[in-house]
Z-matrix of the N, CA and C atoms (Angstrom, degrees):
N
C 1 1.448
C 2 1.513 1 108.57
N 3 1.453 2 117.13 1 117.13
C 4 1.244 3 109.19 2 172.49
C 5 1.663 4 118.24 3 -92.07
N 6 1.649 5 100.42 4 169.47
C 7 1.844 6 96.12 5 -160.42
C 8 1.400 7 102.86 6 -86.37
N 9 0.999 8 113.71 7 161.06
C 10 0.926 9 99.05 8 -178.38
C 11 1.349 10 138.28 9 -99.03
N 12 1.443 11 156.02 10 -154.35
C 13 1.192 12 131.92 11 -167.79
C 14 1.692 13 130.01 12 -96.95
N 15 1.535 14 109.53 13 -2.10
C 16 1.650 15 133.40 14 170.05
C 17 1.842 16 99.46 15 -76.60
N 18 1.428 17 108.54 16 -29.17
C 19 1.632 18 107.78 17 -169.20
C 20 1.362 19 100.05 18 -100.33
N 21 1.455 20 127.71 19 -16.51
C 22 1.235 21 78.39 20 158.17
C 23 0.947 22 120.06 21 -101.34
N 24 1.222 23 134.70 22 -40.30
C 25 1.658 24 133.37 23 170.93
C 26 1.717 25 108.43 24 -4.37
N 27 1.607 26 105.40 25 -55.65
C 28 1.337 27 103.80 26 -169.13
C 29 1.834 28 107.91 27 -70.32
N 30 1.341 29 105.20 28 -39.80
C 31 1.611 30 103.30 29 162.85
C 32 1.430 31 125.49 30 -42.84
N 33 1.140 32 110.56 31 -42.97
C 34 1.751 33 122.18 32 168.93
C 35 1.492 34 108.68 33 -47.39
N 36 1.288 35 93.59 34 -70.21
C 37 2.075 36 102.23 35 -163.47
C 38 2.004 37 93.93 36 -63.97
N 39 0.706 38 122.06 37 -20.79
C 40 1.444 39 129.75 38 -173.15
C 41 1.641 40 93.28 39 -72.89
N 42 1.323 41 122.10 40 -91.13
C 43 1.629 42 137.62 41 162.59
C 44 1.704 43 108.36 42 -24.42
N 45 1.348 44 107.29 43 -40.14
C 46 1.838 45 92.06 44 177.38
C 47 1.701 46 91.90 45 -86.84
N 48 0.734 47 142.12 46 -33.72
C 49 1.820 48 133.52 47 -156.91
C 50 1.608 49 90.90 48 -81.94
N 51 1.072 50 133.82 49 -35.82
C 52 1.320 51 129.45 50 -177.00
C 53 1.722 52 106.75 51 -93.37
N 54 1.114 53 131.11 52 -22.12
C 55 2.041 54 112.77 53 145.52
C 56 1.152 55 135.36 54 -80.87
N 57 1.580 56 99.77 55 -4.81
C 58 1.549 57 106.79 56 162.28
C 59 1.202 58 136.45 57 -73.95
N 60 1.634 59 89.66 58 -49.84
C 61 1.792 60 112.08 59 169.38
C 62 1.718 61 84.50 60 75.56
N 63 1.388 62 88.93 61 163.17
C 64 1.771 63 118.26 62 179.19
C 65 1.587 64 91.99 63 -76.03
N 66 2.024 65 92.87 64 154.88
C 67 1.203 66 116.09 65 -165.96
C 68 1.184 67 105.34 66 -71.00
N 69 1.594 68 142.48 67 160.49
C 70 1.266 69 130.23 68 171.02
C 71 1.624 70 107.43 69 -125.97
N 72 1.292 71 118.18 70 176.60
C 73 1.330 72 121.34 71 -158.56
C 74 1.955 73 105.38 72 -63.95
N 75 1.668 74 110.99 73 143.27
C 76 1.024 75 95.09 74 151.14
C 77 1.814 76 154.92 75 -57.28
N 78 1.013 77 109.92 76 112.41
C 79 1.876 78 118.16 77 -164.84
C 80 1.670 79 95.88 78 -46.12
N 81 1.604 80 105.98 79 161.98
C 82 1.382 81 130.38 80 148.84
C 83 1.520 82 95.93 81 -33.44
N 84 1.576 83 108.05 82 166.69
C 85 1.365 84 120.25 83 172.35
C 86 1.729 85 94.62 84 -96.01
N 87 1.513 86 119.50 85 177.67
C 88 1.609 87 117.66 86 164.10
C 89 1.251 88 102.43 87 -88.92
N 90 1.242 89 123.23 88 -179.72
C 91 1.146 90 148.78 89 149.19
C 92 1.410 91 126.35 90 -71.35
N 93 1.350 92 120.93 91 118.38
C 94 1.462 93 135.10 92 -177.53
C 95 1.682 94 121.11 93 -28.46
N 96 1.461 95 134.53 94 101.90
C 97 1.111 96 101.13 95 -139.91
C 98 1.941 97 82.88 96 -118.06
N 99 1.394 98 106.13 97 166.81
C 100 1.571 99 123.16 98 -153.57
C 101 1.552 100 109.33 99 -38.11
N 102 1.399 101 129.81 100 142.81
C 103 1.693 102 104.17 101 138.42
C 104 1.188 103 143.44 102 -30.60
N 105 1.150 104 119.97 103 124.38
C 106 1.857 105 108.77 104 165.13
C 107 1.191 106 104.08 105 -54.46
N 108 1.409 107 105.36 106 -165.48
C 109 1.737 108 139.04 107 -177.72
C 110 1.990 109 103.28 108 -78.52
N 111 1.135 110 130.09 109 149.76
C 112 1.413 111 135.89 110 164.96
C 113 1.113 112 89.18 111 -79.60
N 114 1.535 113 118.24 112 130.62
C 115 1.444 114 121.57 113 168.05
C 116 1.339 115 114.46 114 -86.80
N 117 1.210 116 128.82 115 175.52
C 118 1.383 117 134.32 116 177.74
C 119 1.261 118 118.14 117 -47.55
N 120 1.144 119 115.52 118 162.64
C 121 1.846 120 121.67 119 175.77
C 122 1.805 121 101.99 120 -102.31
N 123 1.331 122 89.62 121 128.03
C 124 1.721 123 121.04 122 -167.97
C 125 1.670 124 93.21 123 -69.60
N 126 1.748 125 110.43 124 156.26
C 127 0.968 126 99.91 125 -167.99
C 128 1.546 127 101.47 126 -102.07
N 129 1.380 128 115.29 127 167.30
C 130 1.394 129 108.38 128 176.61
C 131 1.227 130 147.86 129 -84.50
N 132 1.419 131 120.37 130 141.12
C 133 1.457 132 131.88 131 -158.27
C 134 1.653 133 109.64 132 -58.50
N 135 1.112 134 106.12 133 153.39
C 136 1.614 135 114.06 134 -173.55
C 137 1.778 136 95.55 135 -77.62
N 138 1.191 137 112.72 136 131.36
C 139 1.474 138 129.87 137 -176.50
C 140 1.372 139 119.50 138 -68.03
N 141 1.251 140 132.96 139 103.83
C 142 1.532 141 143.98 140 -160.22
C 143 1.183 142 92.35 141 -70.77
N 144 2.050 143 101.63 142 156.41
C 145 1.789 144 111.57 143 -165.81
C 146 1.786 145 93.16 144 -87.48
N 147 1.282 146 97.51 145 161.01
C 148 1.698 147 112.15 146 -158.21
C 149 1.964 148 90.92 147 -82.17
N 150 1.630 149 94.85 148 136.22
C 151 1.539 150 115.40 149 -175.27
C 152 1.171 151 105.76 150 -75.31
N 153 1.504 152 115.13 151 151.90
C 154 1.598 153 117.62 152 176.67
C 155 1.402 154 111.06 153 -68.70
N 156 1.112 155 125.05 154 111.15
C 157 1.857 156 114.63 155 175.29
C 158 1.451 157 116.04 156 -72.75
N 159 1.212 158 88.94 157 134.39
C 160 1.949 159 92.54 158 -178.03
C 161 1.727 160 119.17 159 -74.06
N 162 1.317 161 106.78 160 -25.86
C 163 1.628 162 123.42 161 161.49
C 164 1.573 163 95.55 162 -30.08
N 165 1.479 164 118.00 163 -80.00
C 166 1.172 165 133.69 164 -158.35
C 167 1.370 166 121.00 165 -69.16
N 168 1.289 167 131.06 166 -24.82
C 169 1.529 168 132.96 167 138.99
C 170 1.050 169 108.02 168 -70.99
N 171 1.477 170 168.75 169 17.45
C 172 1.199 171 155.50 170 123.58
C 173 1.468 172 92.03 171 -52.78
N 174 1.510 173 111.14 172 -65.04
C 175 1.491 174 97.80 173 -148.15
C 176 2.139 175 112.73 174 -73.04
N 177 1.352 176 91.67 175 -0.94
C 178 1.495 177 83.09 176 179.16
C 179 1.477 178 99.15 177 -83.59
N 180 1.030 179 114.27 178 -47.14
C 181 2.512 180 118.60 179 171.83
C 182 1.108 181 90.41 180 -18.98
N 183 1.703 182 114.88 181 -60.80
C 184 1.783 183 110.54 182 -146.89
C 185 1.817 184 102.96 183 -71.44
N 186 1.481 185 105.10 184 -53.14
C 187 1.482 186 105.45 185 176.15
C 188 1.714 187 115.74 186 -55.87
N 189 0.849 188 122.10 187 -9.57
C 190 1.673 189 121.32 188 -175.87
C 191 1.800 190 83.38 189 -97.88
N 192 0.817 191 133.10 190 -93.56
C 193 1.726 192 132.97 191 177.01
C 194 1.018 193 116.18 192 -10.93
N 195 1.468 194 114.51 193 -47.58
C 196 1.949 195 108.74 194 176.01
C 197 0.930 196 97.66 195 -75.81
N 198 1.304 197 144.67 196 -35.40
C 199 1.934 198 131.41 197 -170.35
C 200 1.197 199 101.04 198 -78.20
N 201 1.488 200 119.86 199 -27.85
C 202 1.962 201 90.93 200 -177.25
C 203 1.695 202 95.72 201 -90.05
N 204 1.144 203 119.87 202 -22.39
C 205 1.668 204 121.04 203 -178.20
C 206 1.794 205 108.25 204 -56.18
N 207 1.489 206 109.46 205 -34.94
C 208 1.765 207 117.33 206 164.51
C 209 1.329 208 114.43 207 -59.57
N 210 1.583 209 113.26 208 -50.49
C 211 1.491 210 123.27 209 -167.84
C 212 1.996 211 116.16 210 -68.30
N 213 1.372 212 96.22 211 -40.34
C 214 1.384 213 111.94 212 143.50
C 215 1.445 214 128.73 213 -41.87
N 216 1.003 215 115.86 214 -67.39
C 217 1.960 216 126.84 215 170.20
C 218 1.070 217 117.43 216 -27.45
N 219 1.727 218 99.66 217 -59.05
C 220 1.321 219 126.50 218 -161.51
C 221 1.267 220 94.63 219 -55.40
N 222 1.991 221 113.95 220 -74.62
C 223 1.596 222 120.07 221 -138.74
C 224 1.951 223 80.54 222 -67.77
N 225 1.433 224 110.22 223 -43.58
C 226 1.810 225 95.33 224 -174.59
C 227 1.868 226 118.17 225 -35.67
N 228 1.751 227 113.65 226 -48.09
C 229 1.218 228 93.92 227 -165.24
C 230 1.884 229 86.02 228 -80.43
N 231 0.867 230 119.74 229 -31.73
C 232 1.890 231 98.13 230 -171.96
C 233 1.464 232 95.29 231 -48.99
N 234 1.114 233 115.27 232 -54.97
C 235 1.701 234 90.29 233 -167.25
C 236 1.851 235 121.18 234 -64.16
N 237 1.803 236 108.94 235 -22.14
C 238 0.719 237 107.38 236 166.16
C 239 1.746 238 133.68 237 -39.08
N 240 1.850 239 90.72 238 -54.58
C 241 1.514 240 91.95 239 -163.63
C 242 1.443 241 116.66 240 -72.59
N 243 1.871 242 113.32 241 -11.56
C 244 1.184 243 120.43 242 -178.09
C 245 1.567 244 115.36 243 -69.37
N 246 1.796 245 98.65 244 -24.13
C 247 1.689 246 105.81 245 -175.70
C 248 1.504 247 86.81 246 -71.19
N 249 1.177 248 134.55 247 -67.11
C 250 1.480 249 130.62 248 -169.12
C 251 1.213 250 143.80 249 -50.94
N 252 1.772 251 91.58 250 -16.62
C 253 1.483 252 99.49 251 176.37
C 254 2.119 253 97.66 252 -84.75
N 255 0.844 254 105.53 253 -39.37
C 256 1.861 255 125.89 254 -173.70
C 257 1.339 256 104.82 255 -64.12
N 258 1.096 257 115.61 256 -62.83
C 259 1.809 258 115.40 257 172.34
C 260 1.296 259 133.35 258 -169.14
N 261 1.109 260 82.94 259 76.28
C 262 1.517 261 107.39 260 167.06
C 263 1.944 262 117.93 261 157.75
N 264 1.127 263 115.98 262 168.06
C 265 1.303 264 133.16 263 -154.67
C 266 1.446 265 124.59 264 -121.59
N 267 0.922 266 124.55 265 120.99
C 268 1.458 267 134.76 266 -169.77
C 269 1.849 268 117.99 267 -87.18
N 270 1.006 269 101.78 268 131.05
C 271 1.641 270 93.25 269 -173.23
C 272 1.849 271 99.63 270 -157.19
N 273 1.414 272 117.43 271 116.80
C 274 1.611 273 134.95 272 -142.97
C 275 1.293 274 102.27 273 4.71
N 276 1.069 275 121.83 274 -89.36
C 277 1.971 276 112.26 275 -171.34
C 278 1.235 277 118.07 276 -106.95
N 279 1.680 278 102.69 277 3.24
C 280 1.534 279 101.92 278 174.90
C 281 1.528 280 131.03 279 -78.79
N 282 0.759 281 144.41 280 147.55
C 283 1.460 282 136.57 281 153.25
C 284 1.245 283 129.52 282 -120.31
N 285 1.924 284 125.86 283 113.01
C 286 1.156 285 103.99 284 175.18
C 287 1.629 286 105.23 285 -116.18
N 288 1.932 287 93.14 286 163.70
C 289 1.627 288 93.74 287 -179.22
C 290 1.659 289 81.91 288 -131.12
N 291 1.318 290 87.46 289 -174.60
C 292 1.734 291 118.19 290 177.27
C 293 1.689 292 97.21 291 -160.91
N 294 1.499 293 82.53 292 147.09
C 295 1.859 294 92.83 293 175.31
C 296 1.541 295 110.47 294 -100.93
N 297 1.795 296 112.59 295 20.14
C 298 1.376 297 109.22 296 -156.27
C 299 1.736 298 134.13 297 61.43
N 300 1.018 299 110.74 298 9.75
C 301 1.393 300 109.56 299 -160.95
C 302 1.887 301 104.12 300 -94.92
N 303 1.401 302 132.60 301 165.75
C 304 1.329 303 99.21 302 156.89
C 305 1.432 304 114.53 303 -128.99
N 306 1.239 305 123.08 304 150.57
C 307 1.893 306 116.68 305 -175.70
C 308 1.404 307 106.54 306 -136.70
N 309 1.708 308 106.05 307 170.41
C 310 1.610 309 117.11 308 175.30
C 311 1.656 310 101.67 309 -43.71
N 312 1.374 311 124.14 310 -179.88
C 313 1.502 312 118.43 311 161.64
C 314 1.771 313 97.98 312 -86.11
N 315 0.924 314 140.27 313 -20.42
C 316 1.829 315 115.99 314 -171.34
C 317 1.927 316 96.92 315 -81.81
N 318 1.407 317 102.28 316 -40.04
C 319 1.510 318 90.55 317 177.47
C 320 1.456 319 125.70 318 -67.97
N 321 1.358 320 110.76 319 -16.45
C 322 1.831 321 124.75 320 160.33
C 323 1.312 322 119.85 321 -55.45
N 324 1.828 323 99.51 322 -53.30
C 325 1.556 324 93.46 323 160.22
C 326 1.410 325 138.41 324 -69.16
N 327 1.146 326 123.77 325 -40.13
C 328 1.421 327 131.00 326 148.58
C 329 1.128 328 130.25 327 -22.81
N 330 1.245 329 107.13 328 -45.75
C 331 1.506 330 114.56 329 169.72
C 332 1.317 331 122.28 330 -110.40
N 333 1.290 332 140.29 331 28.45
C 334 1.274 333 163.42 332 152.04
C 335 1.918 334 95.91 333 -79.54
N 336 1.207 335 80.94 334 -78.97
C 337 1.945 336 120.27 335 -178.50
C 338 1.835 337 90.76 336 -24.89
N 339 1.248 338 123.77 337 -89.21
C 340 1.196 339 117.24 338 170.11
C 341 1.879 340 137.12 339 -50.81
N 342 1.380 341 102.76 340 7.00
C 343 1.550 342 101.42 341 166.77
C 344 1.311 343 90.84 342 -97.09
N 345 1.232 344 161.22 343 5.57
C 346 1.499 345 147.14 344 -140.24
C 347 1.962 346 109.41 345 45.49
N 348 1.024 347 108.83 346 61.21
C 349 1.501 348 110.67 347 -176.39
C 350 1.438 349 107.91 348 -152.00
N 351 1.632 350 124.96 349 -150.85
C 352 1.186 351 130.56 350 -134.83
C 353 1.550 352 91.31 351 -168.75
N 354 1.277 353 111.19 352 165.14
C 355 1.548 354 118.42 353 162.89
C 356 1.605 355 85.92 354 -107.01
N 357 1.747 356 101.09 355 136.05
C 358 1.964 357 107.06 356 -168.92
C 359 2.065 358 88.07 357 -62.01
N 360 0.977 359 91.30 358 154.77
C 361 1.704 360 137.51 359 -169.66
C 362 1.840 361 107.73 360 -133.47
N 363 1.197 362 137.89 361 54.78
C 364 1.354 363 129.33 362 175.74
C 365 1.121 364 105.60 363 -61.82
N 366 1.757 365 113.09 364 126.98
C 367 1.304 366 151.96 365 -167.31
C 368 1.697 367 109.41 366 -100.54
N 369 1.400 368 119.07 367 -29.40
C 370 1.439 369 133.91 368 -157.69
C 371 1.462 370 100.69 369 -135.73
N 372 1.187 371 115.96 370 -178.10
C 373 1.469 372 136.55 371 -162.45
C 374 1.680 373 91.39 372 -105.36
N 375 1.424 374 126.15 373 -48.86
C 376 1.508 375 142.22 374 -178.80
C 377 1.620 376 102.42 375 -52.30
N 378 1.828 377 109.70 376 -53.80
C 379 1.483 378 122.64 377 -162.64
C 380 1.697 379 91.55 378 -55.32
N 381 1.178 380 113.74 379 -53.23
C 382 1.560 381 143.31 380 -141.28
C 383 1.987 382 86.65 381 -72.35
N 384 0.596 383 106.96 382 -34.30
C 385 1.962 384 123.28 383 -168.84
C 386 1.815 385 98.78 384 -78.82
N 387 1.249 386 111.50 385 -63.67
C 388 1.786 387 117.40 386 179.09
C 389 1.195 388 100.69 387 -52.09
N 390 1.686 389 125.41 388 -58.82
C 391 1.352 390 115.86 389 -165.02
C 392 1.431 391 105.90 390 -78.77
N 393 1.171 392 131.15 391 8.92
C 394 1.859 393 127.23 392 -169.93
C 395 2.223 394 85.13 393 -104.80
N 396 1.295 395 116.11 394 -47.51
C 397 1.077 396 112.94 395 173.03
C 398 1.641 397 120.73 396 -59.02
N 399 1.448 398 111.25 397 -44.20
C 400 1.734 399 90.72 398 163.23
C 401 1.482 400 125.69 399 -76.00
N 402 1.626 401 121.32 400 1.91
C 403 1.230 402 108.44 401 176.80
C 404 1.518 403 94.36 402 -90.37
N 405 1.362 404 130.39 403 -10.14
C 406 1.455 405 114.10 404 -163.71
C 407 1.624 406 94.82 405 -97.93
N 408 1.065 407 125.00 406 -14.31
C 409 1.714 408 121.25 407 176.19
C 410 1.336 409 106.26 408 -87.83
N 411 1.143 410 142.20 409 -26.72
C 412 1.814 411 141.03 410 160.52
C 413 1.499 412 97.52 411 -86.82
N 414 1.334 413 146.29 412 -29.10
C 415 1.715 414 126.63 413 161.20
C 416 1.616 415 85.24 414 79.06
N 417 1.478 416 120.22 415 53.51
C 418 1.589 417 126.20 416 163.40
C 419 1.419 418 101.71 417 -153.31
N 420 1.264 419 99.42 418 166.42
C 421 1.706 420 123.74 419 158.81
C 422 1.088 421 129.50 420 -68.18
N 423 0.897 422 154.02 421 145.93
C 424 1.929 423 151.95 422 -178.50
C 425 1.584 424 99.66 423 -155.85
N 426 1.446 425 85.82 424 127.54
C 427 1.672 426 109.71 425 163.29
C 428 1.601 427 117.61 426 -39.84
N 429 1.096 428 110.37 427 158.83
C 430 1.856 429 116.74 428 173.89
C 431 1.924 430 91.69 429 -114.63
N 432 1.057 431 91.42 430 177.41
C 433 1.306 432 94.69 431 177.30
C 434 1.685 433 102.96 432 -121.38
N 435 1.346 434 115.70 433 53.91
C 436 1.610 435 148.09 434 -168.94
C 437 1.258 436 96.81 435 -98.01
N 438 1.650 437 145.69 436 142.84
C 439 1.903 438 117.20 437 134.70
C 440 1.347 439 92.65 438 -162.19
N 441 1.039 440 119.06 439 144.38
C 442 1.779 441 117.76 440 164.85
C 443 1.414 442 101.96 441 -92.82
N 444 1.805 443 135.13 442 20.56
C 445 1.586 444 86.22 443 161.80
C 446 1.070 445 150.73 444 -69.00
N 447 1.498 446 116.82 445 15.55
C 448 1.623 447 111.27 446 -149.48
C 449 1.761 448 81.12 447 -118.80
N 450 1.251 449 147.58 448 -19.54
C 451 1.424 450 154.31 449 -168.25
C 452 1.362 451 126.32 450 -127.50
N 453 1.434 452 113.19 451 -39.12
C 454 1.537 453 142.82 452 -171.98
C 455 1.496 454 105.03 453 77.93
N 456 1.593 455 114.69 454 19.99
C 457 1.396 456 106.13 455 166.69
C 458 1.342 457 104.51 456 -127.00
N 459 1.322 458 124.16 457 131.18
C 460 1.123 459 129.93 458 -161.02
C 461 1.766 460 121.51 459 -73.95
N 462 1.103 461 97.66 460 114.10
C 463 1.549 462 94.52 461 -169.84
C 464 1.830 463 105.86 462 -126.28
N 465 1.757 464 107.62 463 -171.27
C 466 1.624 465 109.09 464 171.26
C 467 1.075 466 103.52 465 -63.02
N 468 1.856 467 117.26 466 137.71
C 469 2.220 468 102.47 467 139.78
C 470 1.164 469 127.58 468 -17.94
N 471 1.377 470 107.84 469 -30.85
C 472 1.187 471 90.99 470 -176.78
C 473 1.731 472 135.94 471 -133.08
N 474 1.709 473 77.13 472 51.01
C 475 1.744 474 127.21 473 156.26
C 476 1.450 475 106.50 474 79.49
N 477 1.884 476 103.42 475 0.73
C 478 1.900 477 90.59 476 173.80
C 479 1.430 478 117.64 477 -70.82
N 480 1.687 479 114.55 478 -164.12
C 481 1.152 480 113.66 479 175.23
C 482 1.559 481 112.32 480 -94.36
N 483 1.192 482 129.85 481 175.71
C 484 1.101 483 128.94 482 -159.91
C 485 1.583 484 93.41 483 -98.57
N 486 1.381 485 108.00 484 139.12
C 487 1.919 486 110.10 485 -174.67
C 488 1.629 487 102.13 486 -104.15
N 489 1.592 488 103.82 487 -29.74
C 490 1.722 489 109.67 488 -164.34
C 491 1.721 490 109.86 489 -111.82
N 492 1.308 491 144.56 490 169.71
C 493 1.158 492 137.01 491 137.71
C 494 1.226 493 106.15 492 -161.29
N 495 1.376 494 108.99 493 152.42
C 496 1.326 495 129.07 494 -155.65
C 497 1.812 496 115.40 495 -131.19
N 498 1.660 497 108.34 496 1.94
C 499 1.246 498 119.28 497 -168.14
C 500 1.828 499 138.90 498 -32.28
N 501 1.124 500 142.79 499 135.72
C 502 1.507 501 114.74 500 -151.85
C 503 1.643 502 67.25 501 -84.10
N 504 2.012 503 96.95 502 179.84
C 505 1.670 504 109.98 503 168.04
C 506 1.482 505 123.99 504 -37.87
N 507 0.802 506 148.99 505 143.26
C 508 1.323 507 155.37 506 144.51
C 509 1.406 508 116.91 507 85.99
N 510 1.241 509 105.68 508 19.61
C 511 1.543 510 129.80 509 -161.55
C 512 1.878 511 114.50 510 -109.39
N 513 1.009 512 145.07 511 126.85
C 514 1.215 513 113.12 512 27.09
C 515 2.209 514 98.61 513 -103.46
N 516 1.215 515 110.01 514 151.18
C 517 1.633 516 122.88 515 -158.65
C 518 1.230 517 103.74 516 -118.34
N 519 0.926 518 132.32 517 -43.35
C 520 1.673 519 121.48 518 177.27
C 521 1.280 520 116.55 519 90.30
N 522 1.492 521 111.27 520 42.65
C 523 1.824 522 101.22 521 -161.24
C 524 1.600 523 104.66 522 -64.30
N 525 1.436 524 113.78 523 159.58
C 526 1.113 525 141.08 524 -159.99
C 527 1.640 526 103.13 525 8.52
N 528 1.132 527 147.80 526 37.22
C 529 1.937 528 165.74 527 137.02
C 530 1.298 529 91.17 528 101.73
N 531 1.318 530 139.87 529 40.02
C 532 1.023 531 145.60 530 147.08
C 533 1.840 532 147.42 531 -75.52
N 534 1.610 533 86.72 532 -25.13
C 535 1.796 534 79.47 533 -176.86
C 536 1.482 535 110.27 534 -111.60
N 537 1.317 536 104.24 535 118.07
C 538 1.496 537 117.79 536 -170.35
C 539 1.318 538 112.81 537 -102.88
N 540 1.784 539 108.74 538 4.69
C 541 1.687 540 90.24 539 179.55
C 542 1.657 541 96.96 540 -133.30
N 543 1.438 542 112.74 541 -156.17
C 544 1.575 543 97.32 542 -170.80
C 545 1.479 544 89.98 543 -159.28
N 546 1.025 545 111.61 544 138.80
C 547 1.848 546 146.53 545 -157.99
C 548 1.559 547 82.64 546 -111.79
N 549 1.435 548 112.36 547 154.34
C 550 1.579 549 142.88 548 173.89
C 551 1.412 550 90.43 549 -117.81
N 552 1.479 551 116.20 550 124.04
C 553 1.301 552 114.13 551 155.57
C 554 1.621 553 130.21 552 -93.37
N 555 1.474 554 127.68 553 172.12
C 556 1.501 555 113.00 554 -177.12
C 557 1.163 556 136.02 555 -73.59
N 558 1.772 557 103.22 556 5.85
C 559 1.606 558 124.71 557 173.61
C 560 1.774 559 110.47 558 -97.82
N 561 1.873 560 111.55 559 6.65
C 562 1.262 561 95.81 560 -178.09
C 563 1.636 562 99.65 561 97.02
N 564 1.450 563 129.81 562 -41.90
C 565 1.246 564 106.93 563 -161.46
C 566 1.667 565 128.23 564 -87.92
N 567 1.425 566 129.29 565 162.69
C 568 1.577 567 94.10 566 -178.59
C 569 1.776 568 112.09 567 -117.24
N 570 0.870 569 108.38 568 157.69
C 571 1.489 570 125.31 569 -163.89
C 572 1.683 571 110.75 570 -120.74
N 573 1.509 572 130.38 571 131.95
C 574 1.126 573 134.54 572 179.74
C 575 1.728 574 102.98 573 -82.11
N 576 1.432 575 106.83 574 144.11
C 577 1.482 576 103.28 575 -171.95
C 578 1.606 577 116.93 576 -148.14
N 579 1.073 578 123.24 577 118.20
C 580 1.828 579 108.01 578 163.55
C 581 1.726 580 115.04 579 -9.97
N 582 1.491 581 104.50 580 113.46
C 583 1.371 582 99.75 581 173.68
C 584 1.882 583 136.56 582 -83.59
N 585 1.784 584 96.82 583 4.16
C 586 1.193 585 110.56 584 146.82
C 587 1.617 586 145.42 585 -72.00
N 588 1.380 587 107.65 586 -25.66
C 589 1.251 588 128.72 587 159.31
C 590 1.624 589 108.26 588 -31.23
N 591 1.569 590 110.01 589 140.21
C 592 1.810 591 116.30 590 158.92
C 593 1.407 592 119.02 591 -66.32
N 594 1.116 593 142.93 592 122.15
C 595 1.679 594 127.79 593 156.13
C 596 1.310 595 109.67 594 -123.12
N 597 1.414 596 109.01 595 -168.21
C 598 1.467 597 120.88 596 -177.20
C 599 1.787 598 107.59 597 -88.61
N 600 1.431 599 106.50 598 130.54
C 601 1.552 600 96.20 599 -168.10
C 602 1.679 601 90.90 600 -103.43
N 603 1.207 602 88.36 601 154.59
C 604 1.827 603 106.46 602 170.69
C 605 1.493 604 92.71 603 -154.82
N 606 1.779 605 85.13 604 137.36
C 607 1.256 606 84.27 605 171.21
C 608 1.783 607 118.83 606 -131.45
N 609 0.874 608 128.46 607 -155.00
C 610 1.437 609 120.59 608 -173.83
C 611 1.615 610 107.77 609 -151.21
N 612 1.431 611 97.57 610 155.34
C 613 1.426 612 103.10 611 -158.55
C 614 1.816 613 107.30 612 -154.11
């Protein structure tokens, strides 16, 4: 009769627990035992291909940006000088144009006001000469950007005092307390005028 297969199993764990024997206490630790030898020095690795540096594509962005930022400049003042030669006049950092057109003075400013500009204001005897030459090539009047309404003494739009004047004789008069702004005439001189009136706008920039 053979045993069957619960007896022996248990014969097994019985037979291993008895060559094992019970656990016994953990030992002392050893003692730290010497260094080996430094082994040789390994030979060297094959040298990886050189990384793109990002330094150096930055700096080509910036150099491509300044060359079209020149090429830009450029065609800007060519077109500039073509606006200046066509209409309008250059005088040290000033520039004035006119589109030929003529309006009240608040709609001059208005539309000065929104180019980033001014209705021209000549400051100098030179300023006063460019803008007398574009009124004499359109054969009209154009506003200054002069007016006492805001004081009754005539100053800039933009509320300084006046540095230049150029007034014809007996001018500026105030007919019936009405003219608060002042017209350039085609002789250069300036004249006080109804500020509803149309003139030739120029403006400055």
């Amino acid at each position: 009769m053979q045993p069957s297969a619960d007896l022996l199993f248990d014969c097994f764990l019985e037979l291993s627990l008895g060559l094992q024997g019970p656990q016994g206490p953990q030992g002392l630790p050893g003692k730290v035992g010497r260094a080996g030898l430094k082994g040789d020095k390994g030979s060297e690795g094959t040298k990886g291909e050189k990384g793109s540096s990002e330094g150096d594509g930055l700096q080509q962005s910036v150099q491509r940006m300044n060359e079209q930022l020149t090429t830009l400049q450029d065609n800007f003042n060519k077109y500039l000088k073509a606006l200046i030669f066509t209409i309008g006049k250059e005088v040290g950092s000033k520039l004035f144009v006119t589109d030929g057109l003529e309006y009240d003075y608040e709609t001059a400013r208005r539309v000065c006001s929104r180019a980033g500009g001014l209705v021209a204001a000549p400051r100098t005897a030179d300023e006063n000469h460019a803008l007398q030459e574009i009124v004499s090539k359109h054969d009209k009047r154009a506003f200054l950007g002069i007016t006492d309404i805001q004081i009754g003494t005539f100053q800039y739009s933009t509320g300084e005092t006046i540095t230049y004047t150029n007034w014809y004789p007996s001018e500026p008069n105030n007919i019936k307390g009405a003219e608060y702004c002042v017209e350039l005439r085609s002789d250069g001189k300036w004249n006080d005028i109804i500020c509803t009136k149309k003139k030739l706008l120029i403006c400055e920039f």
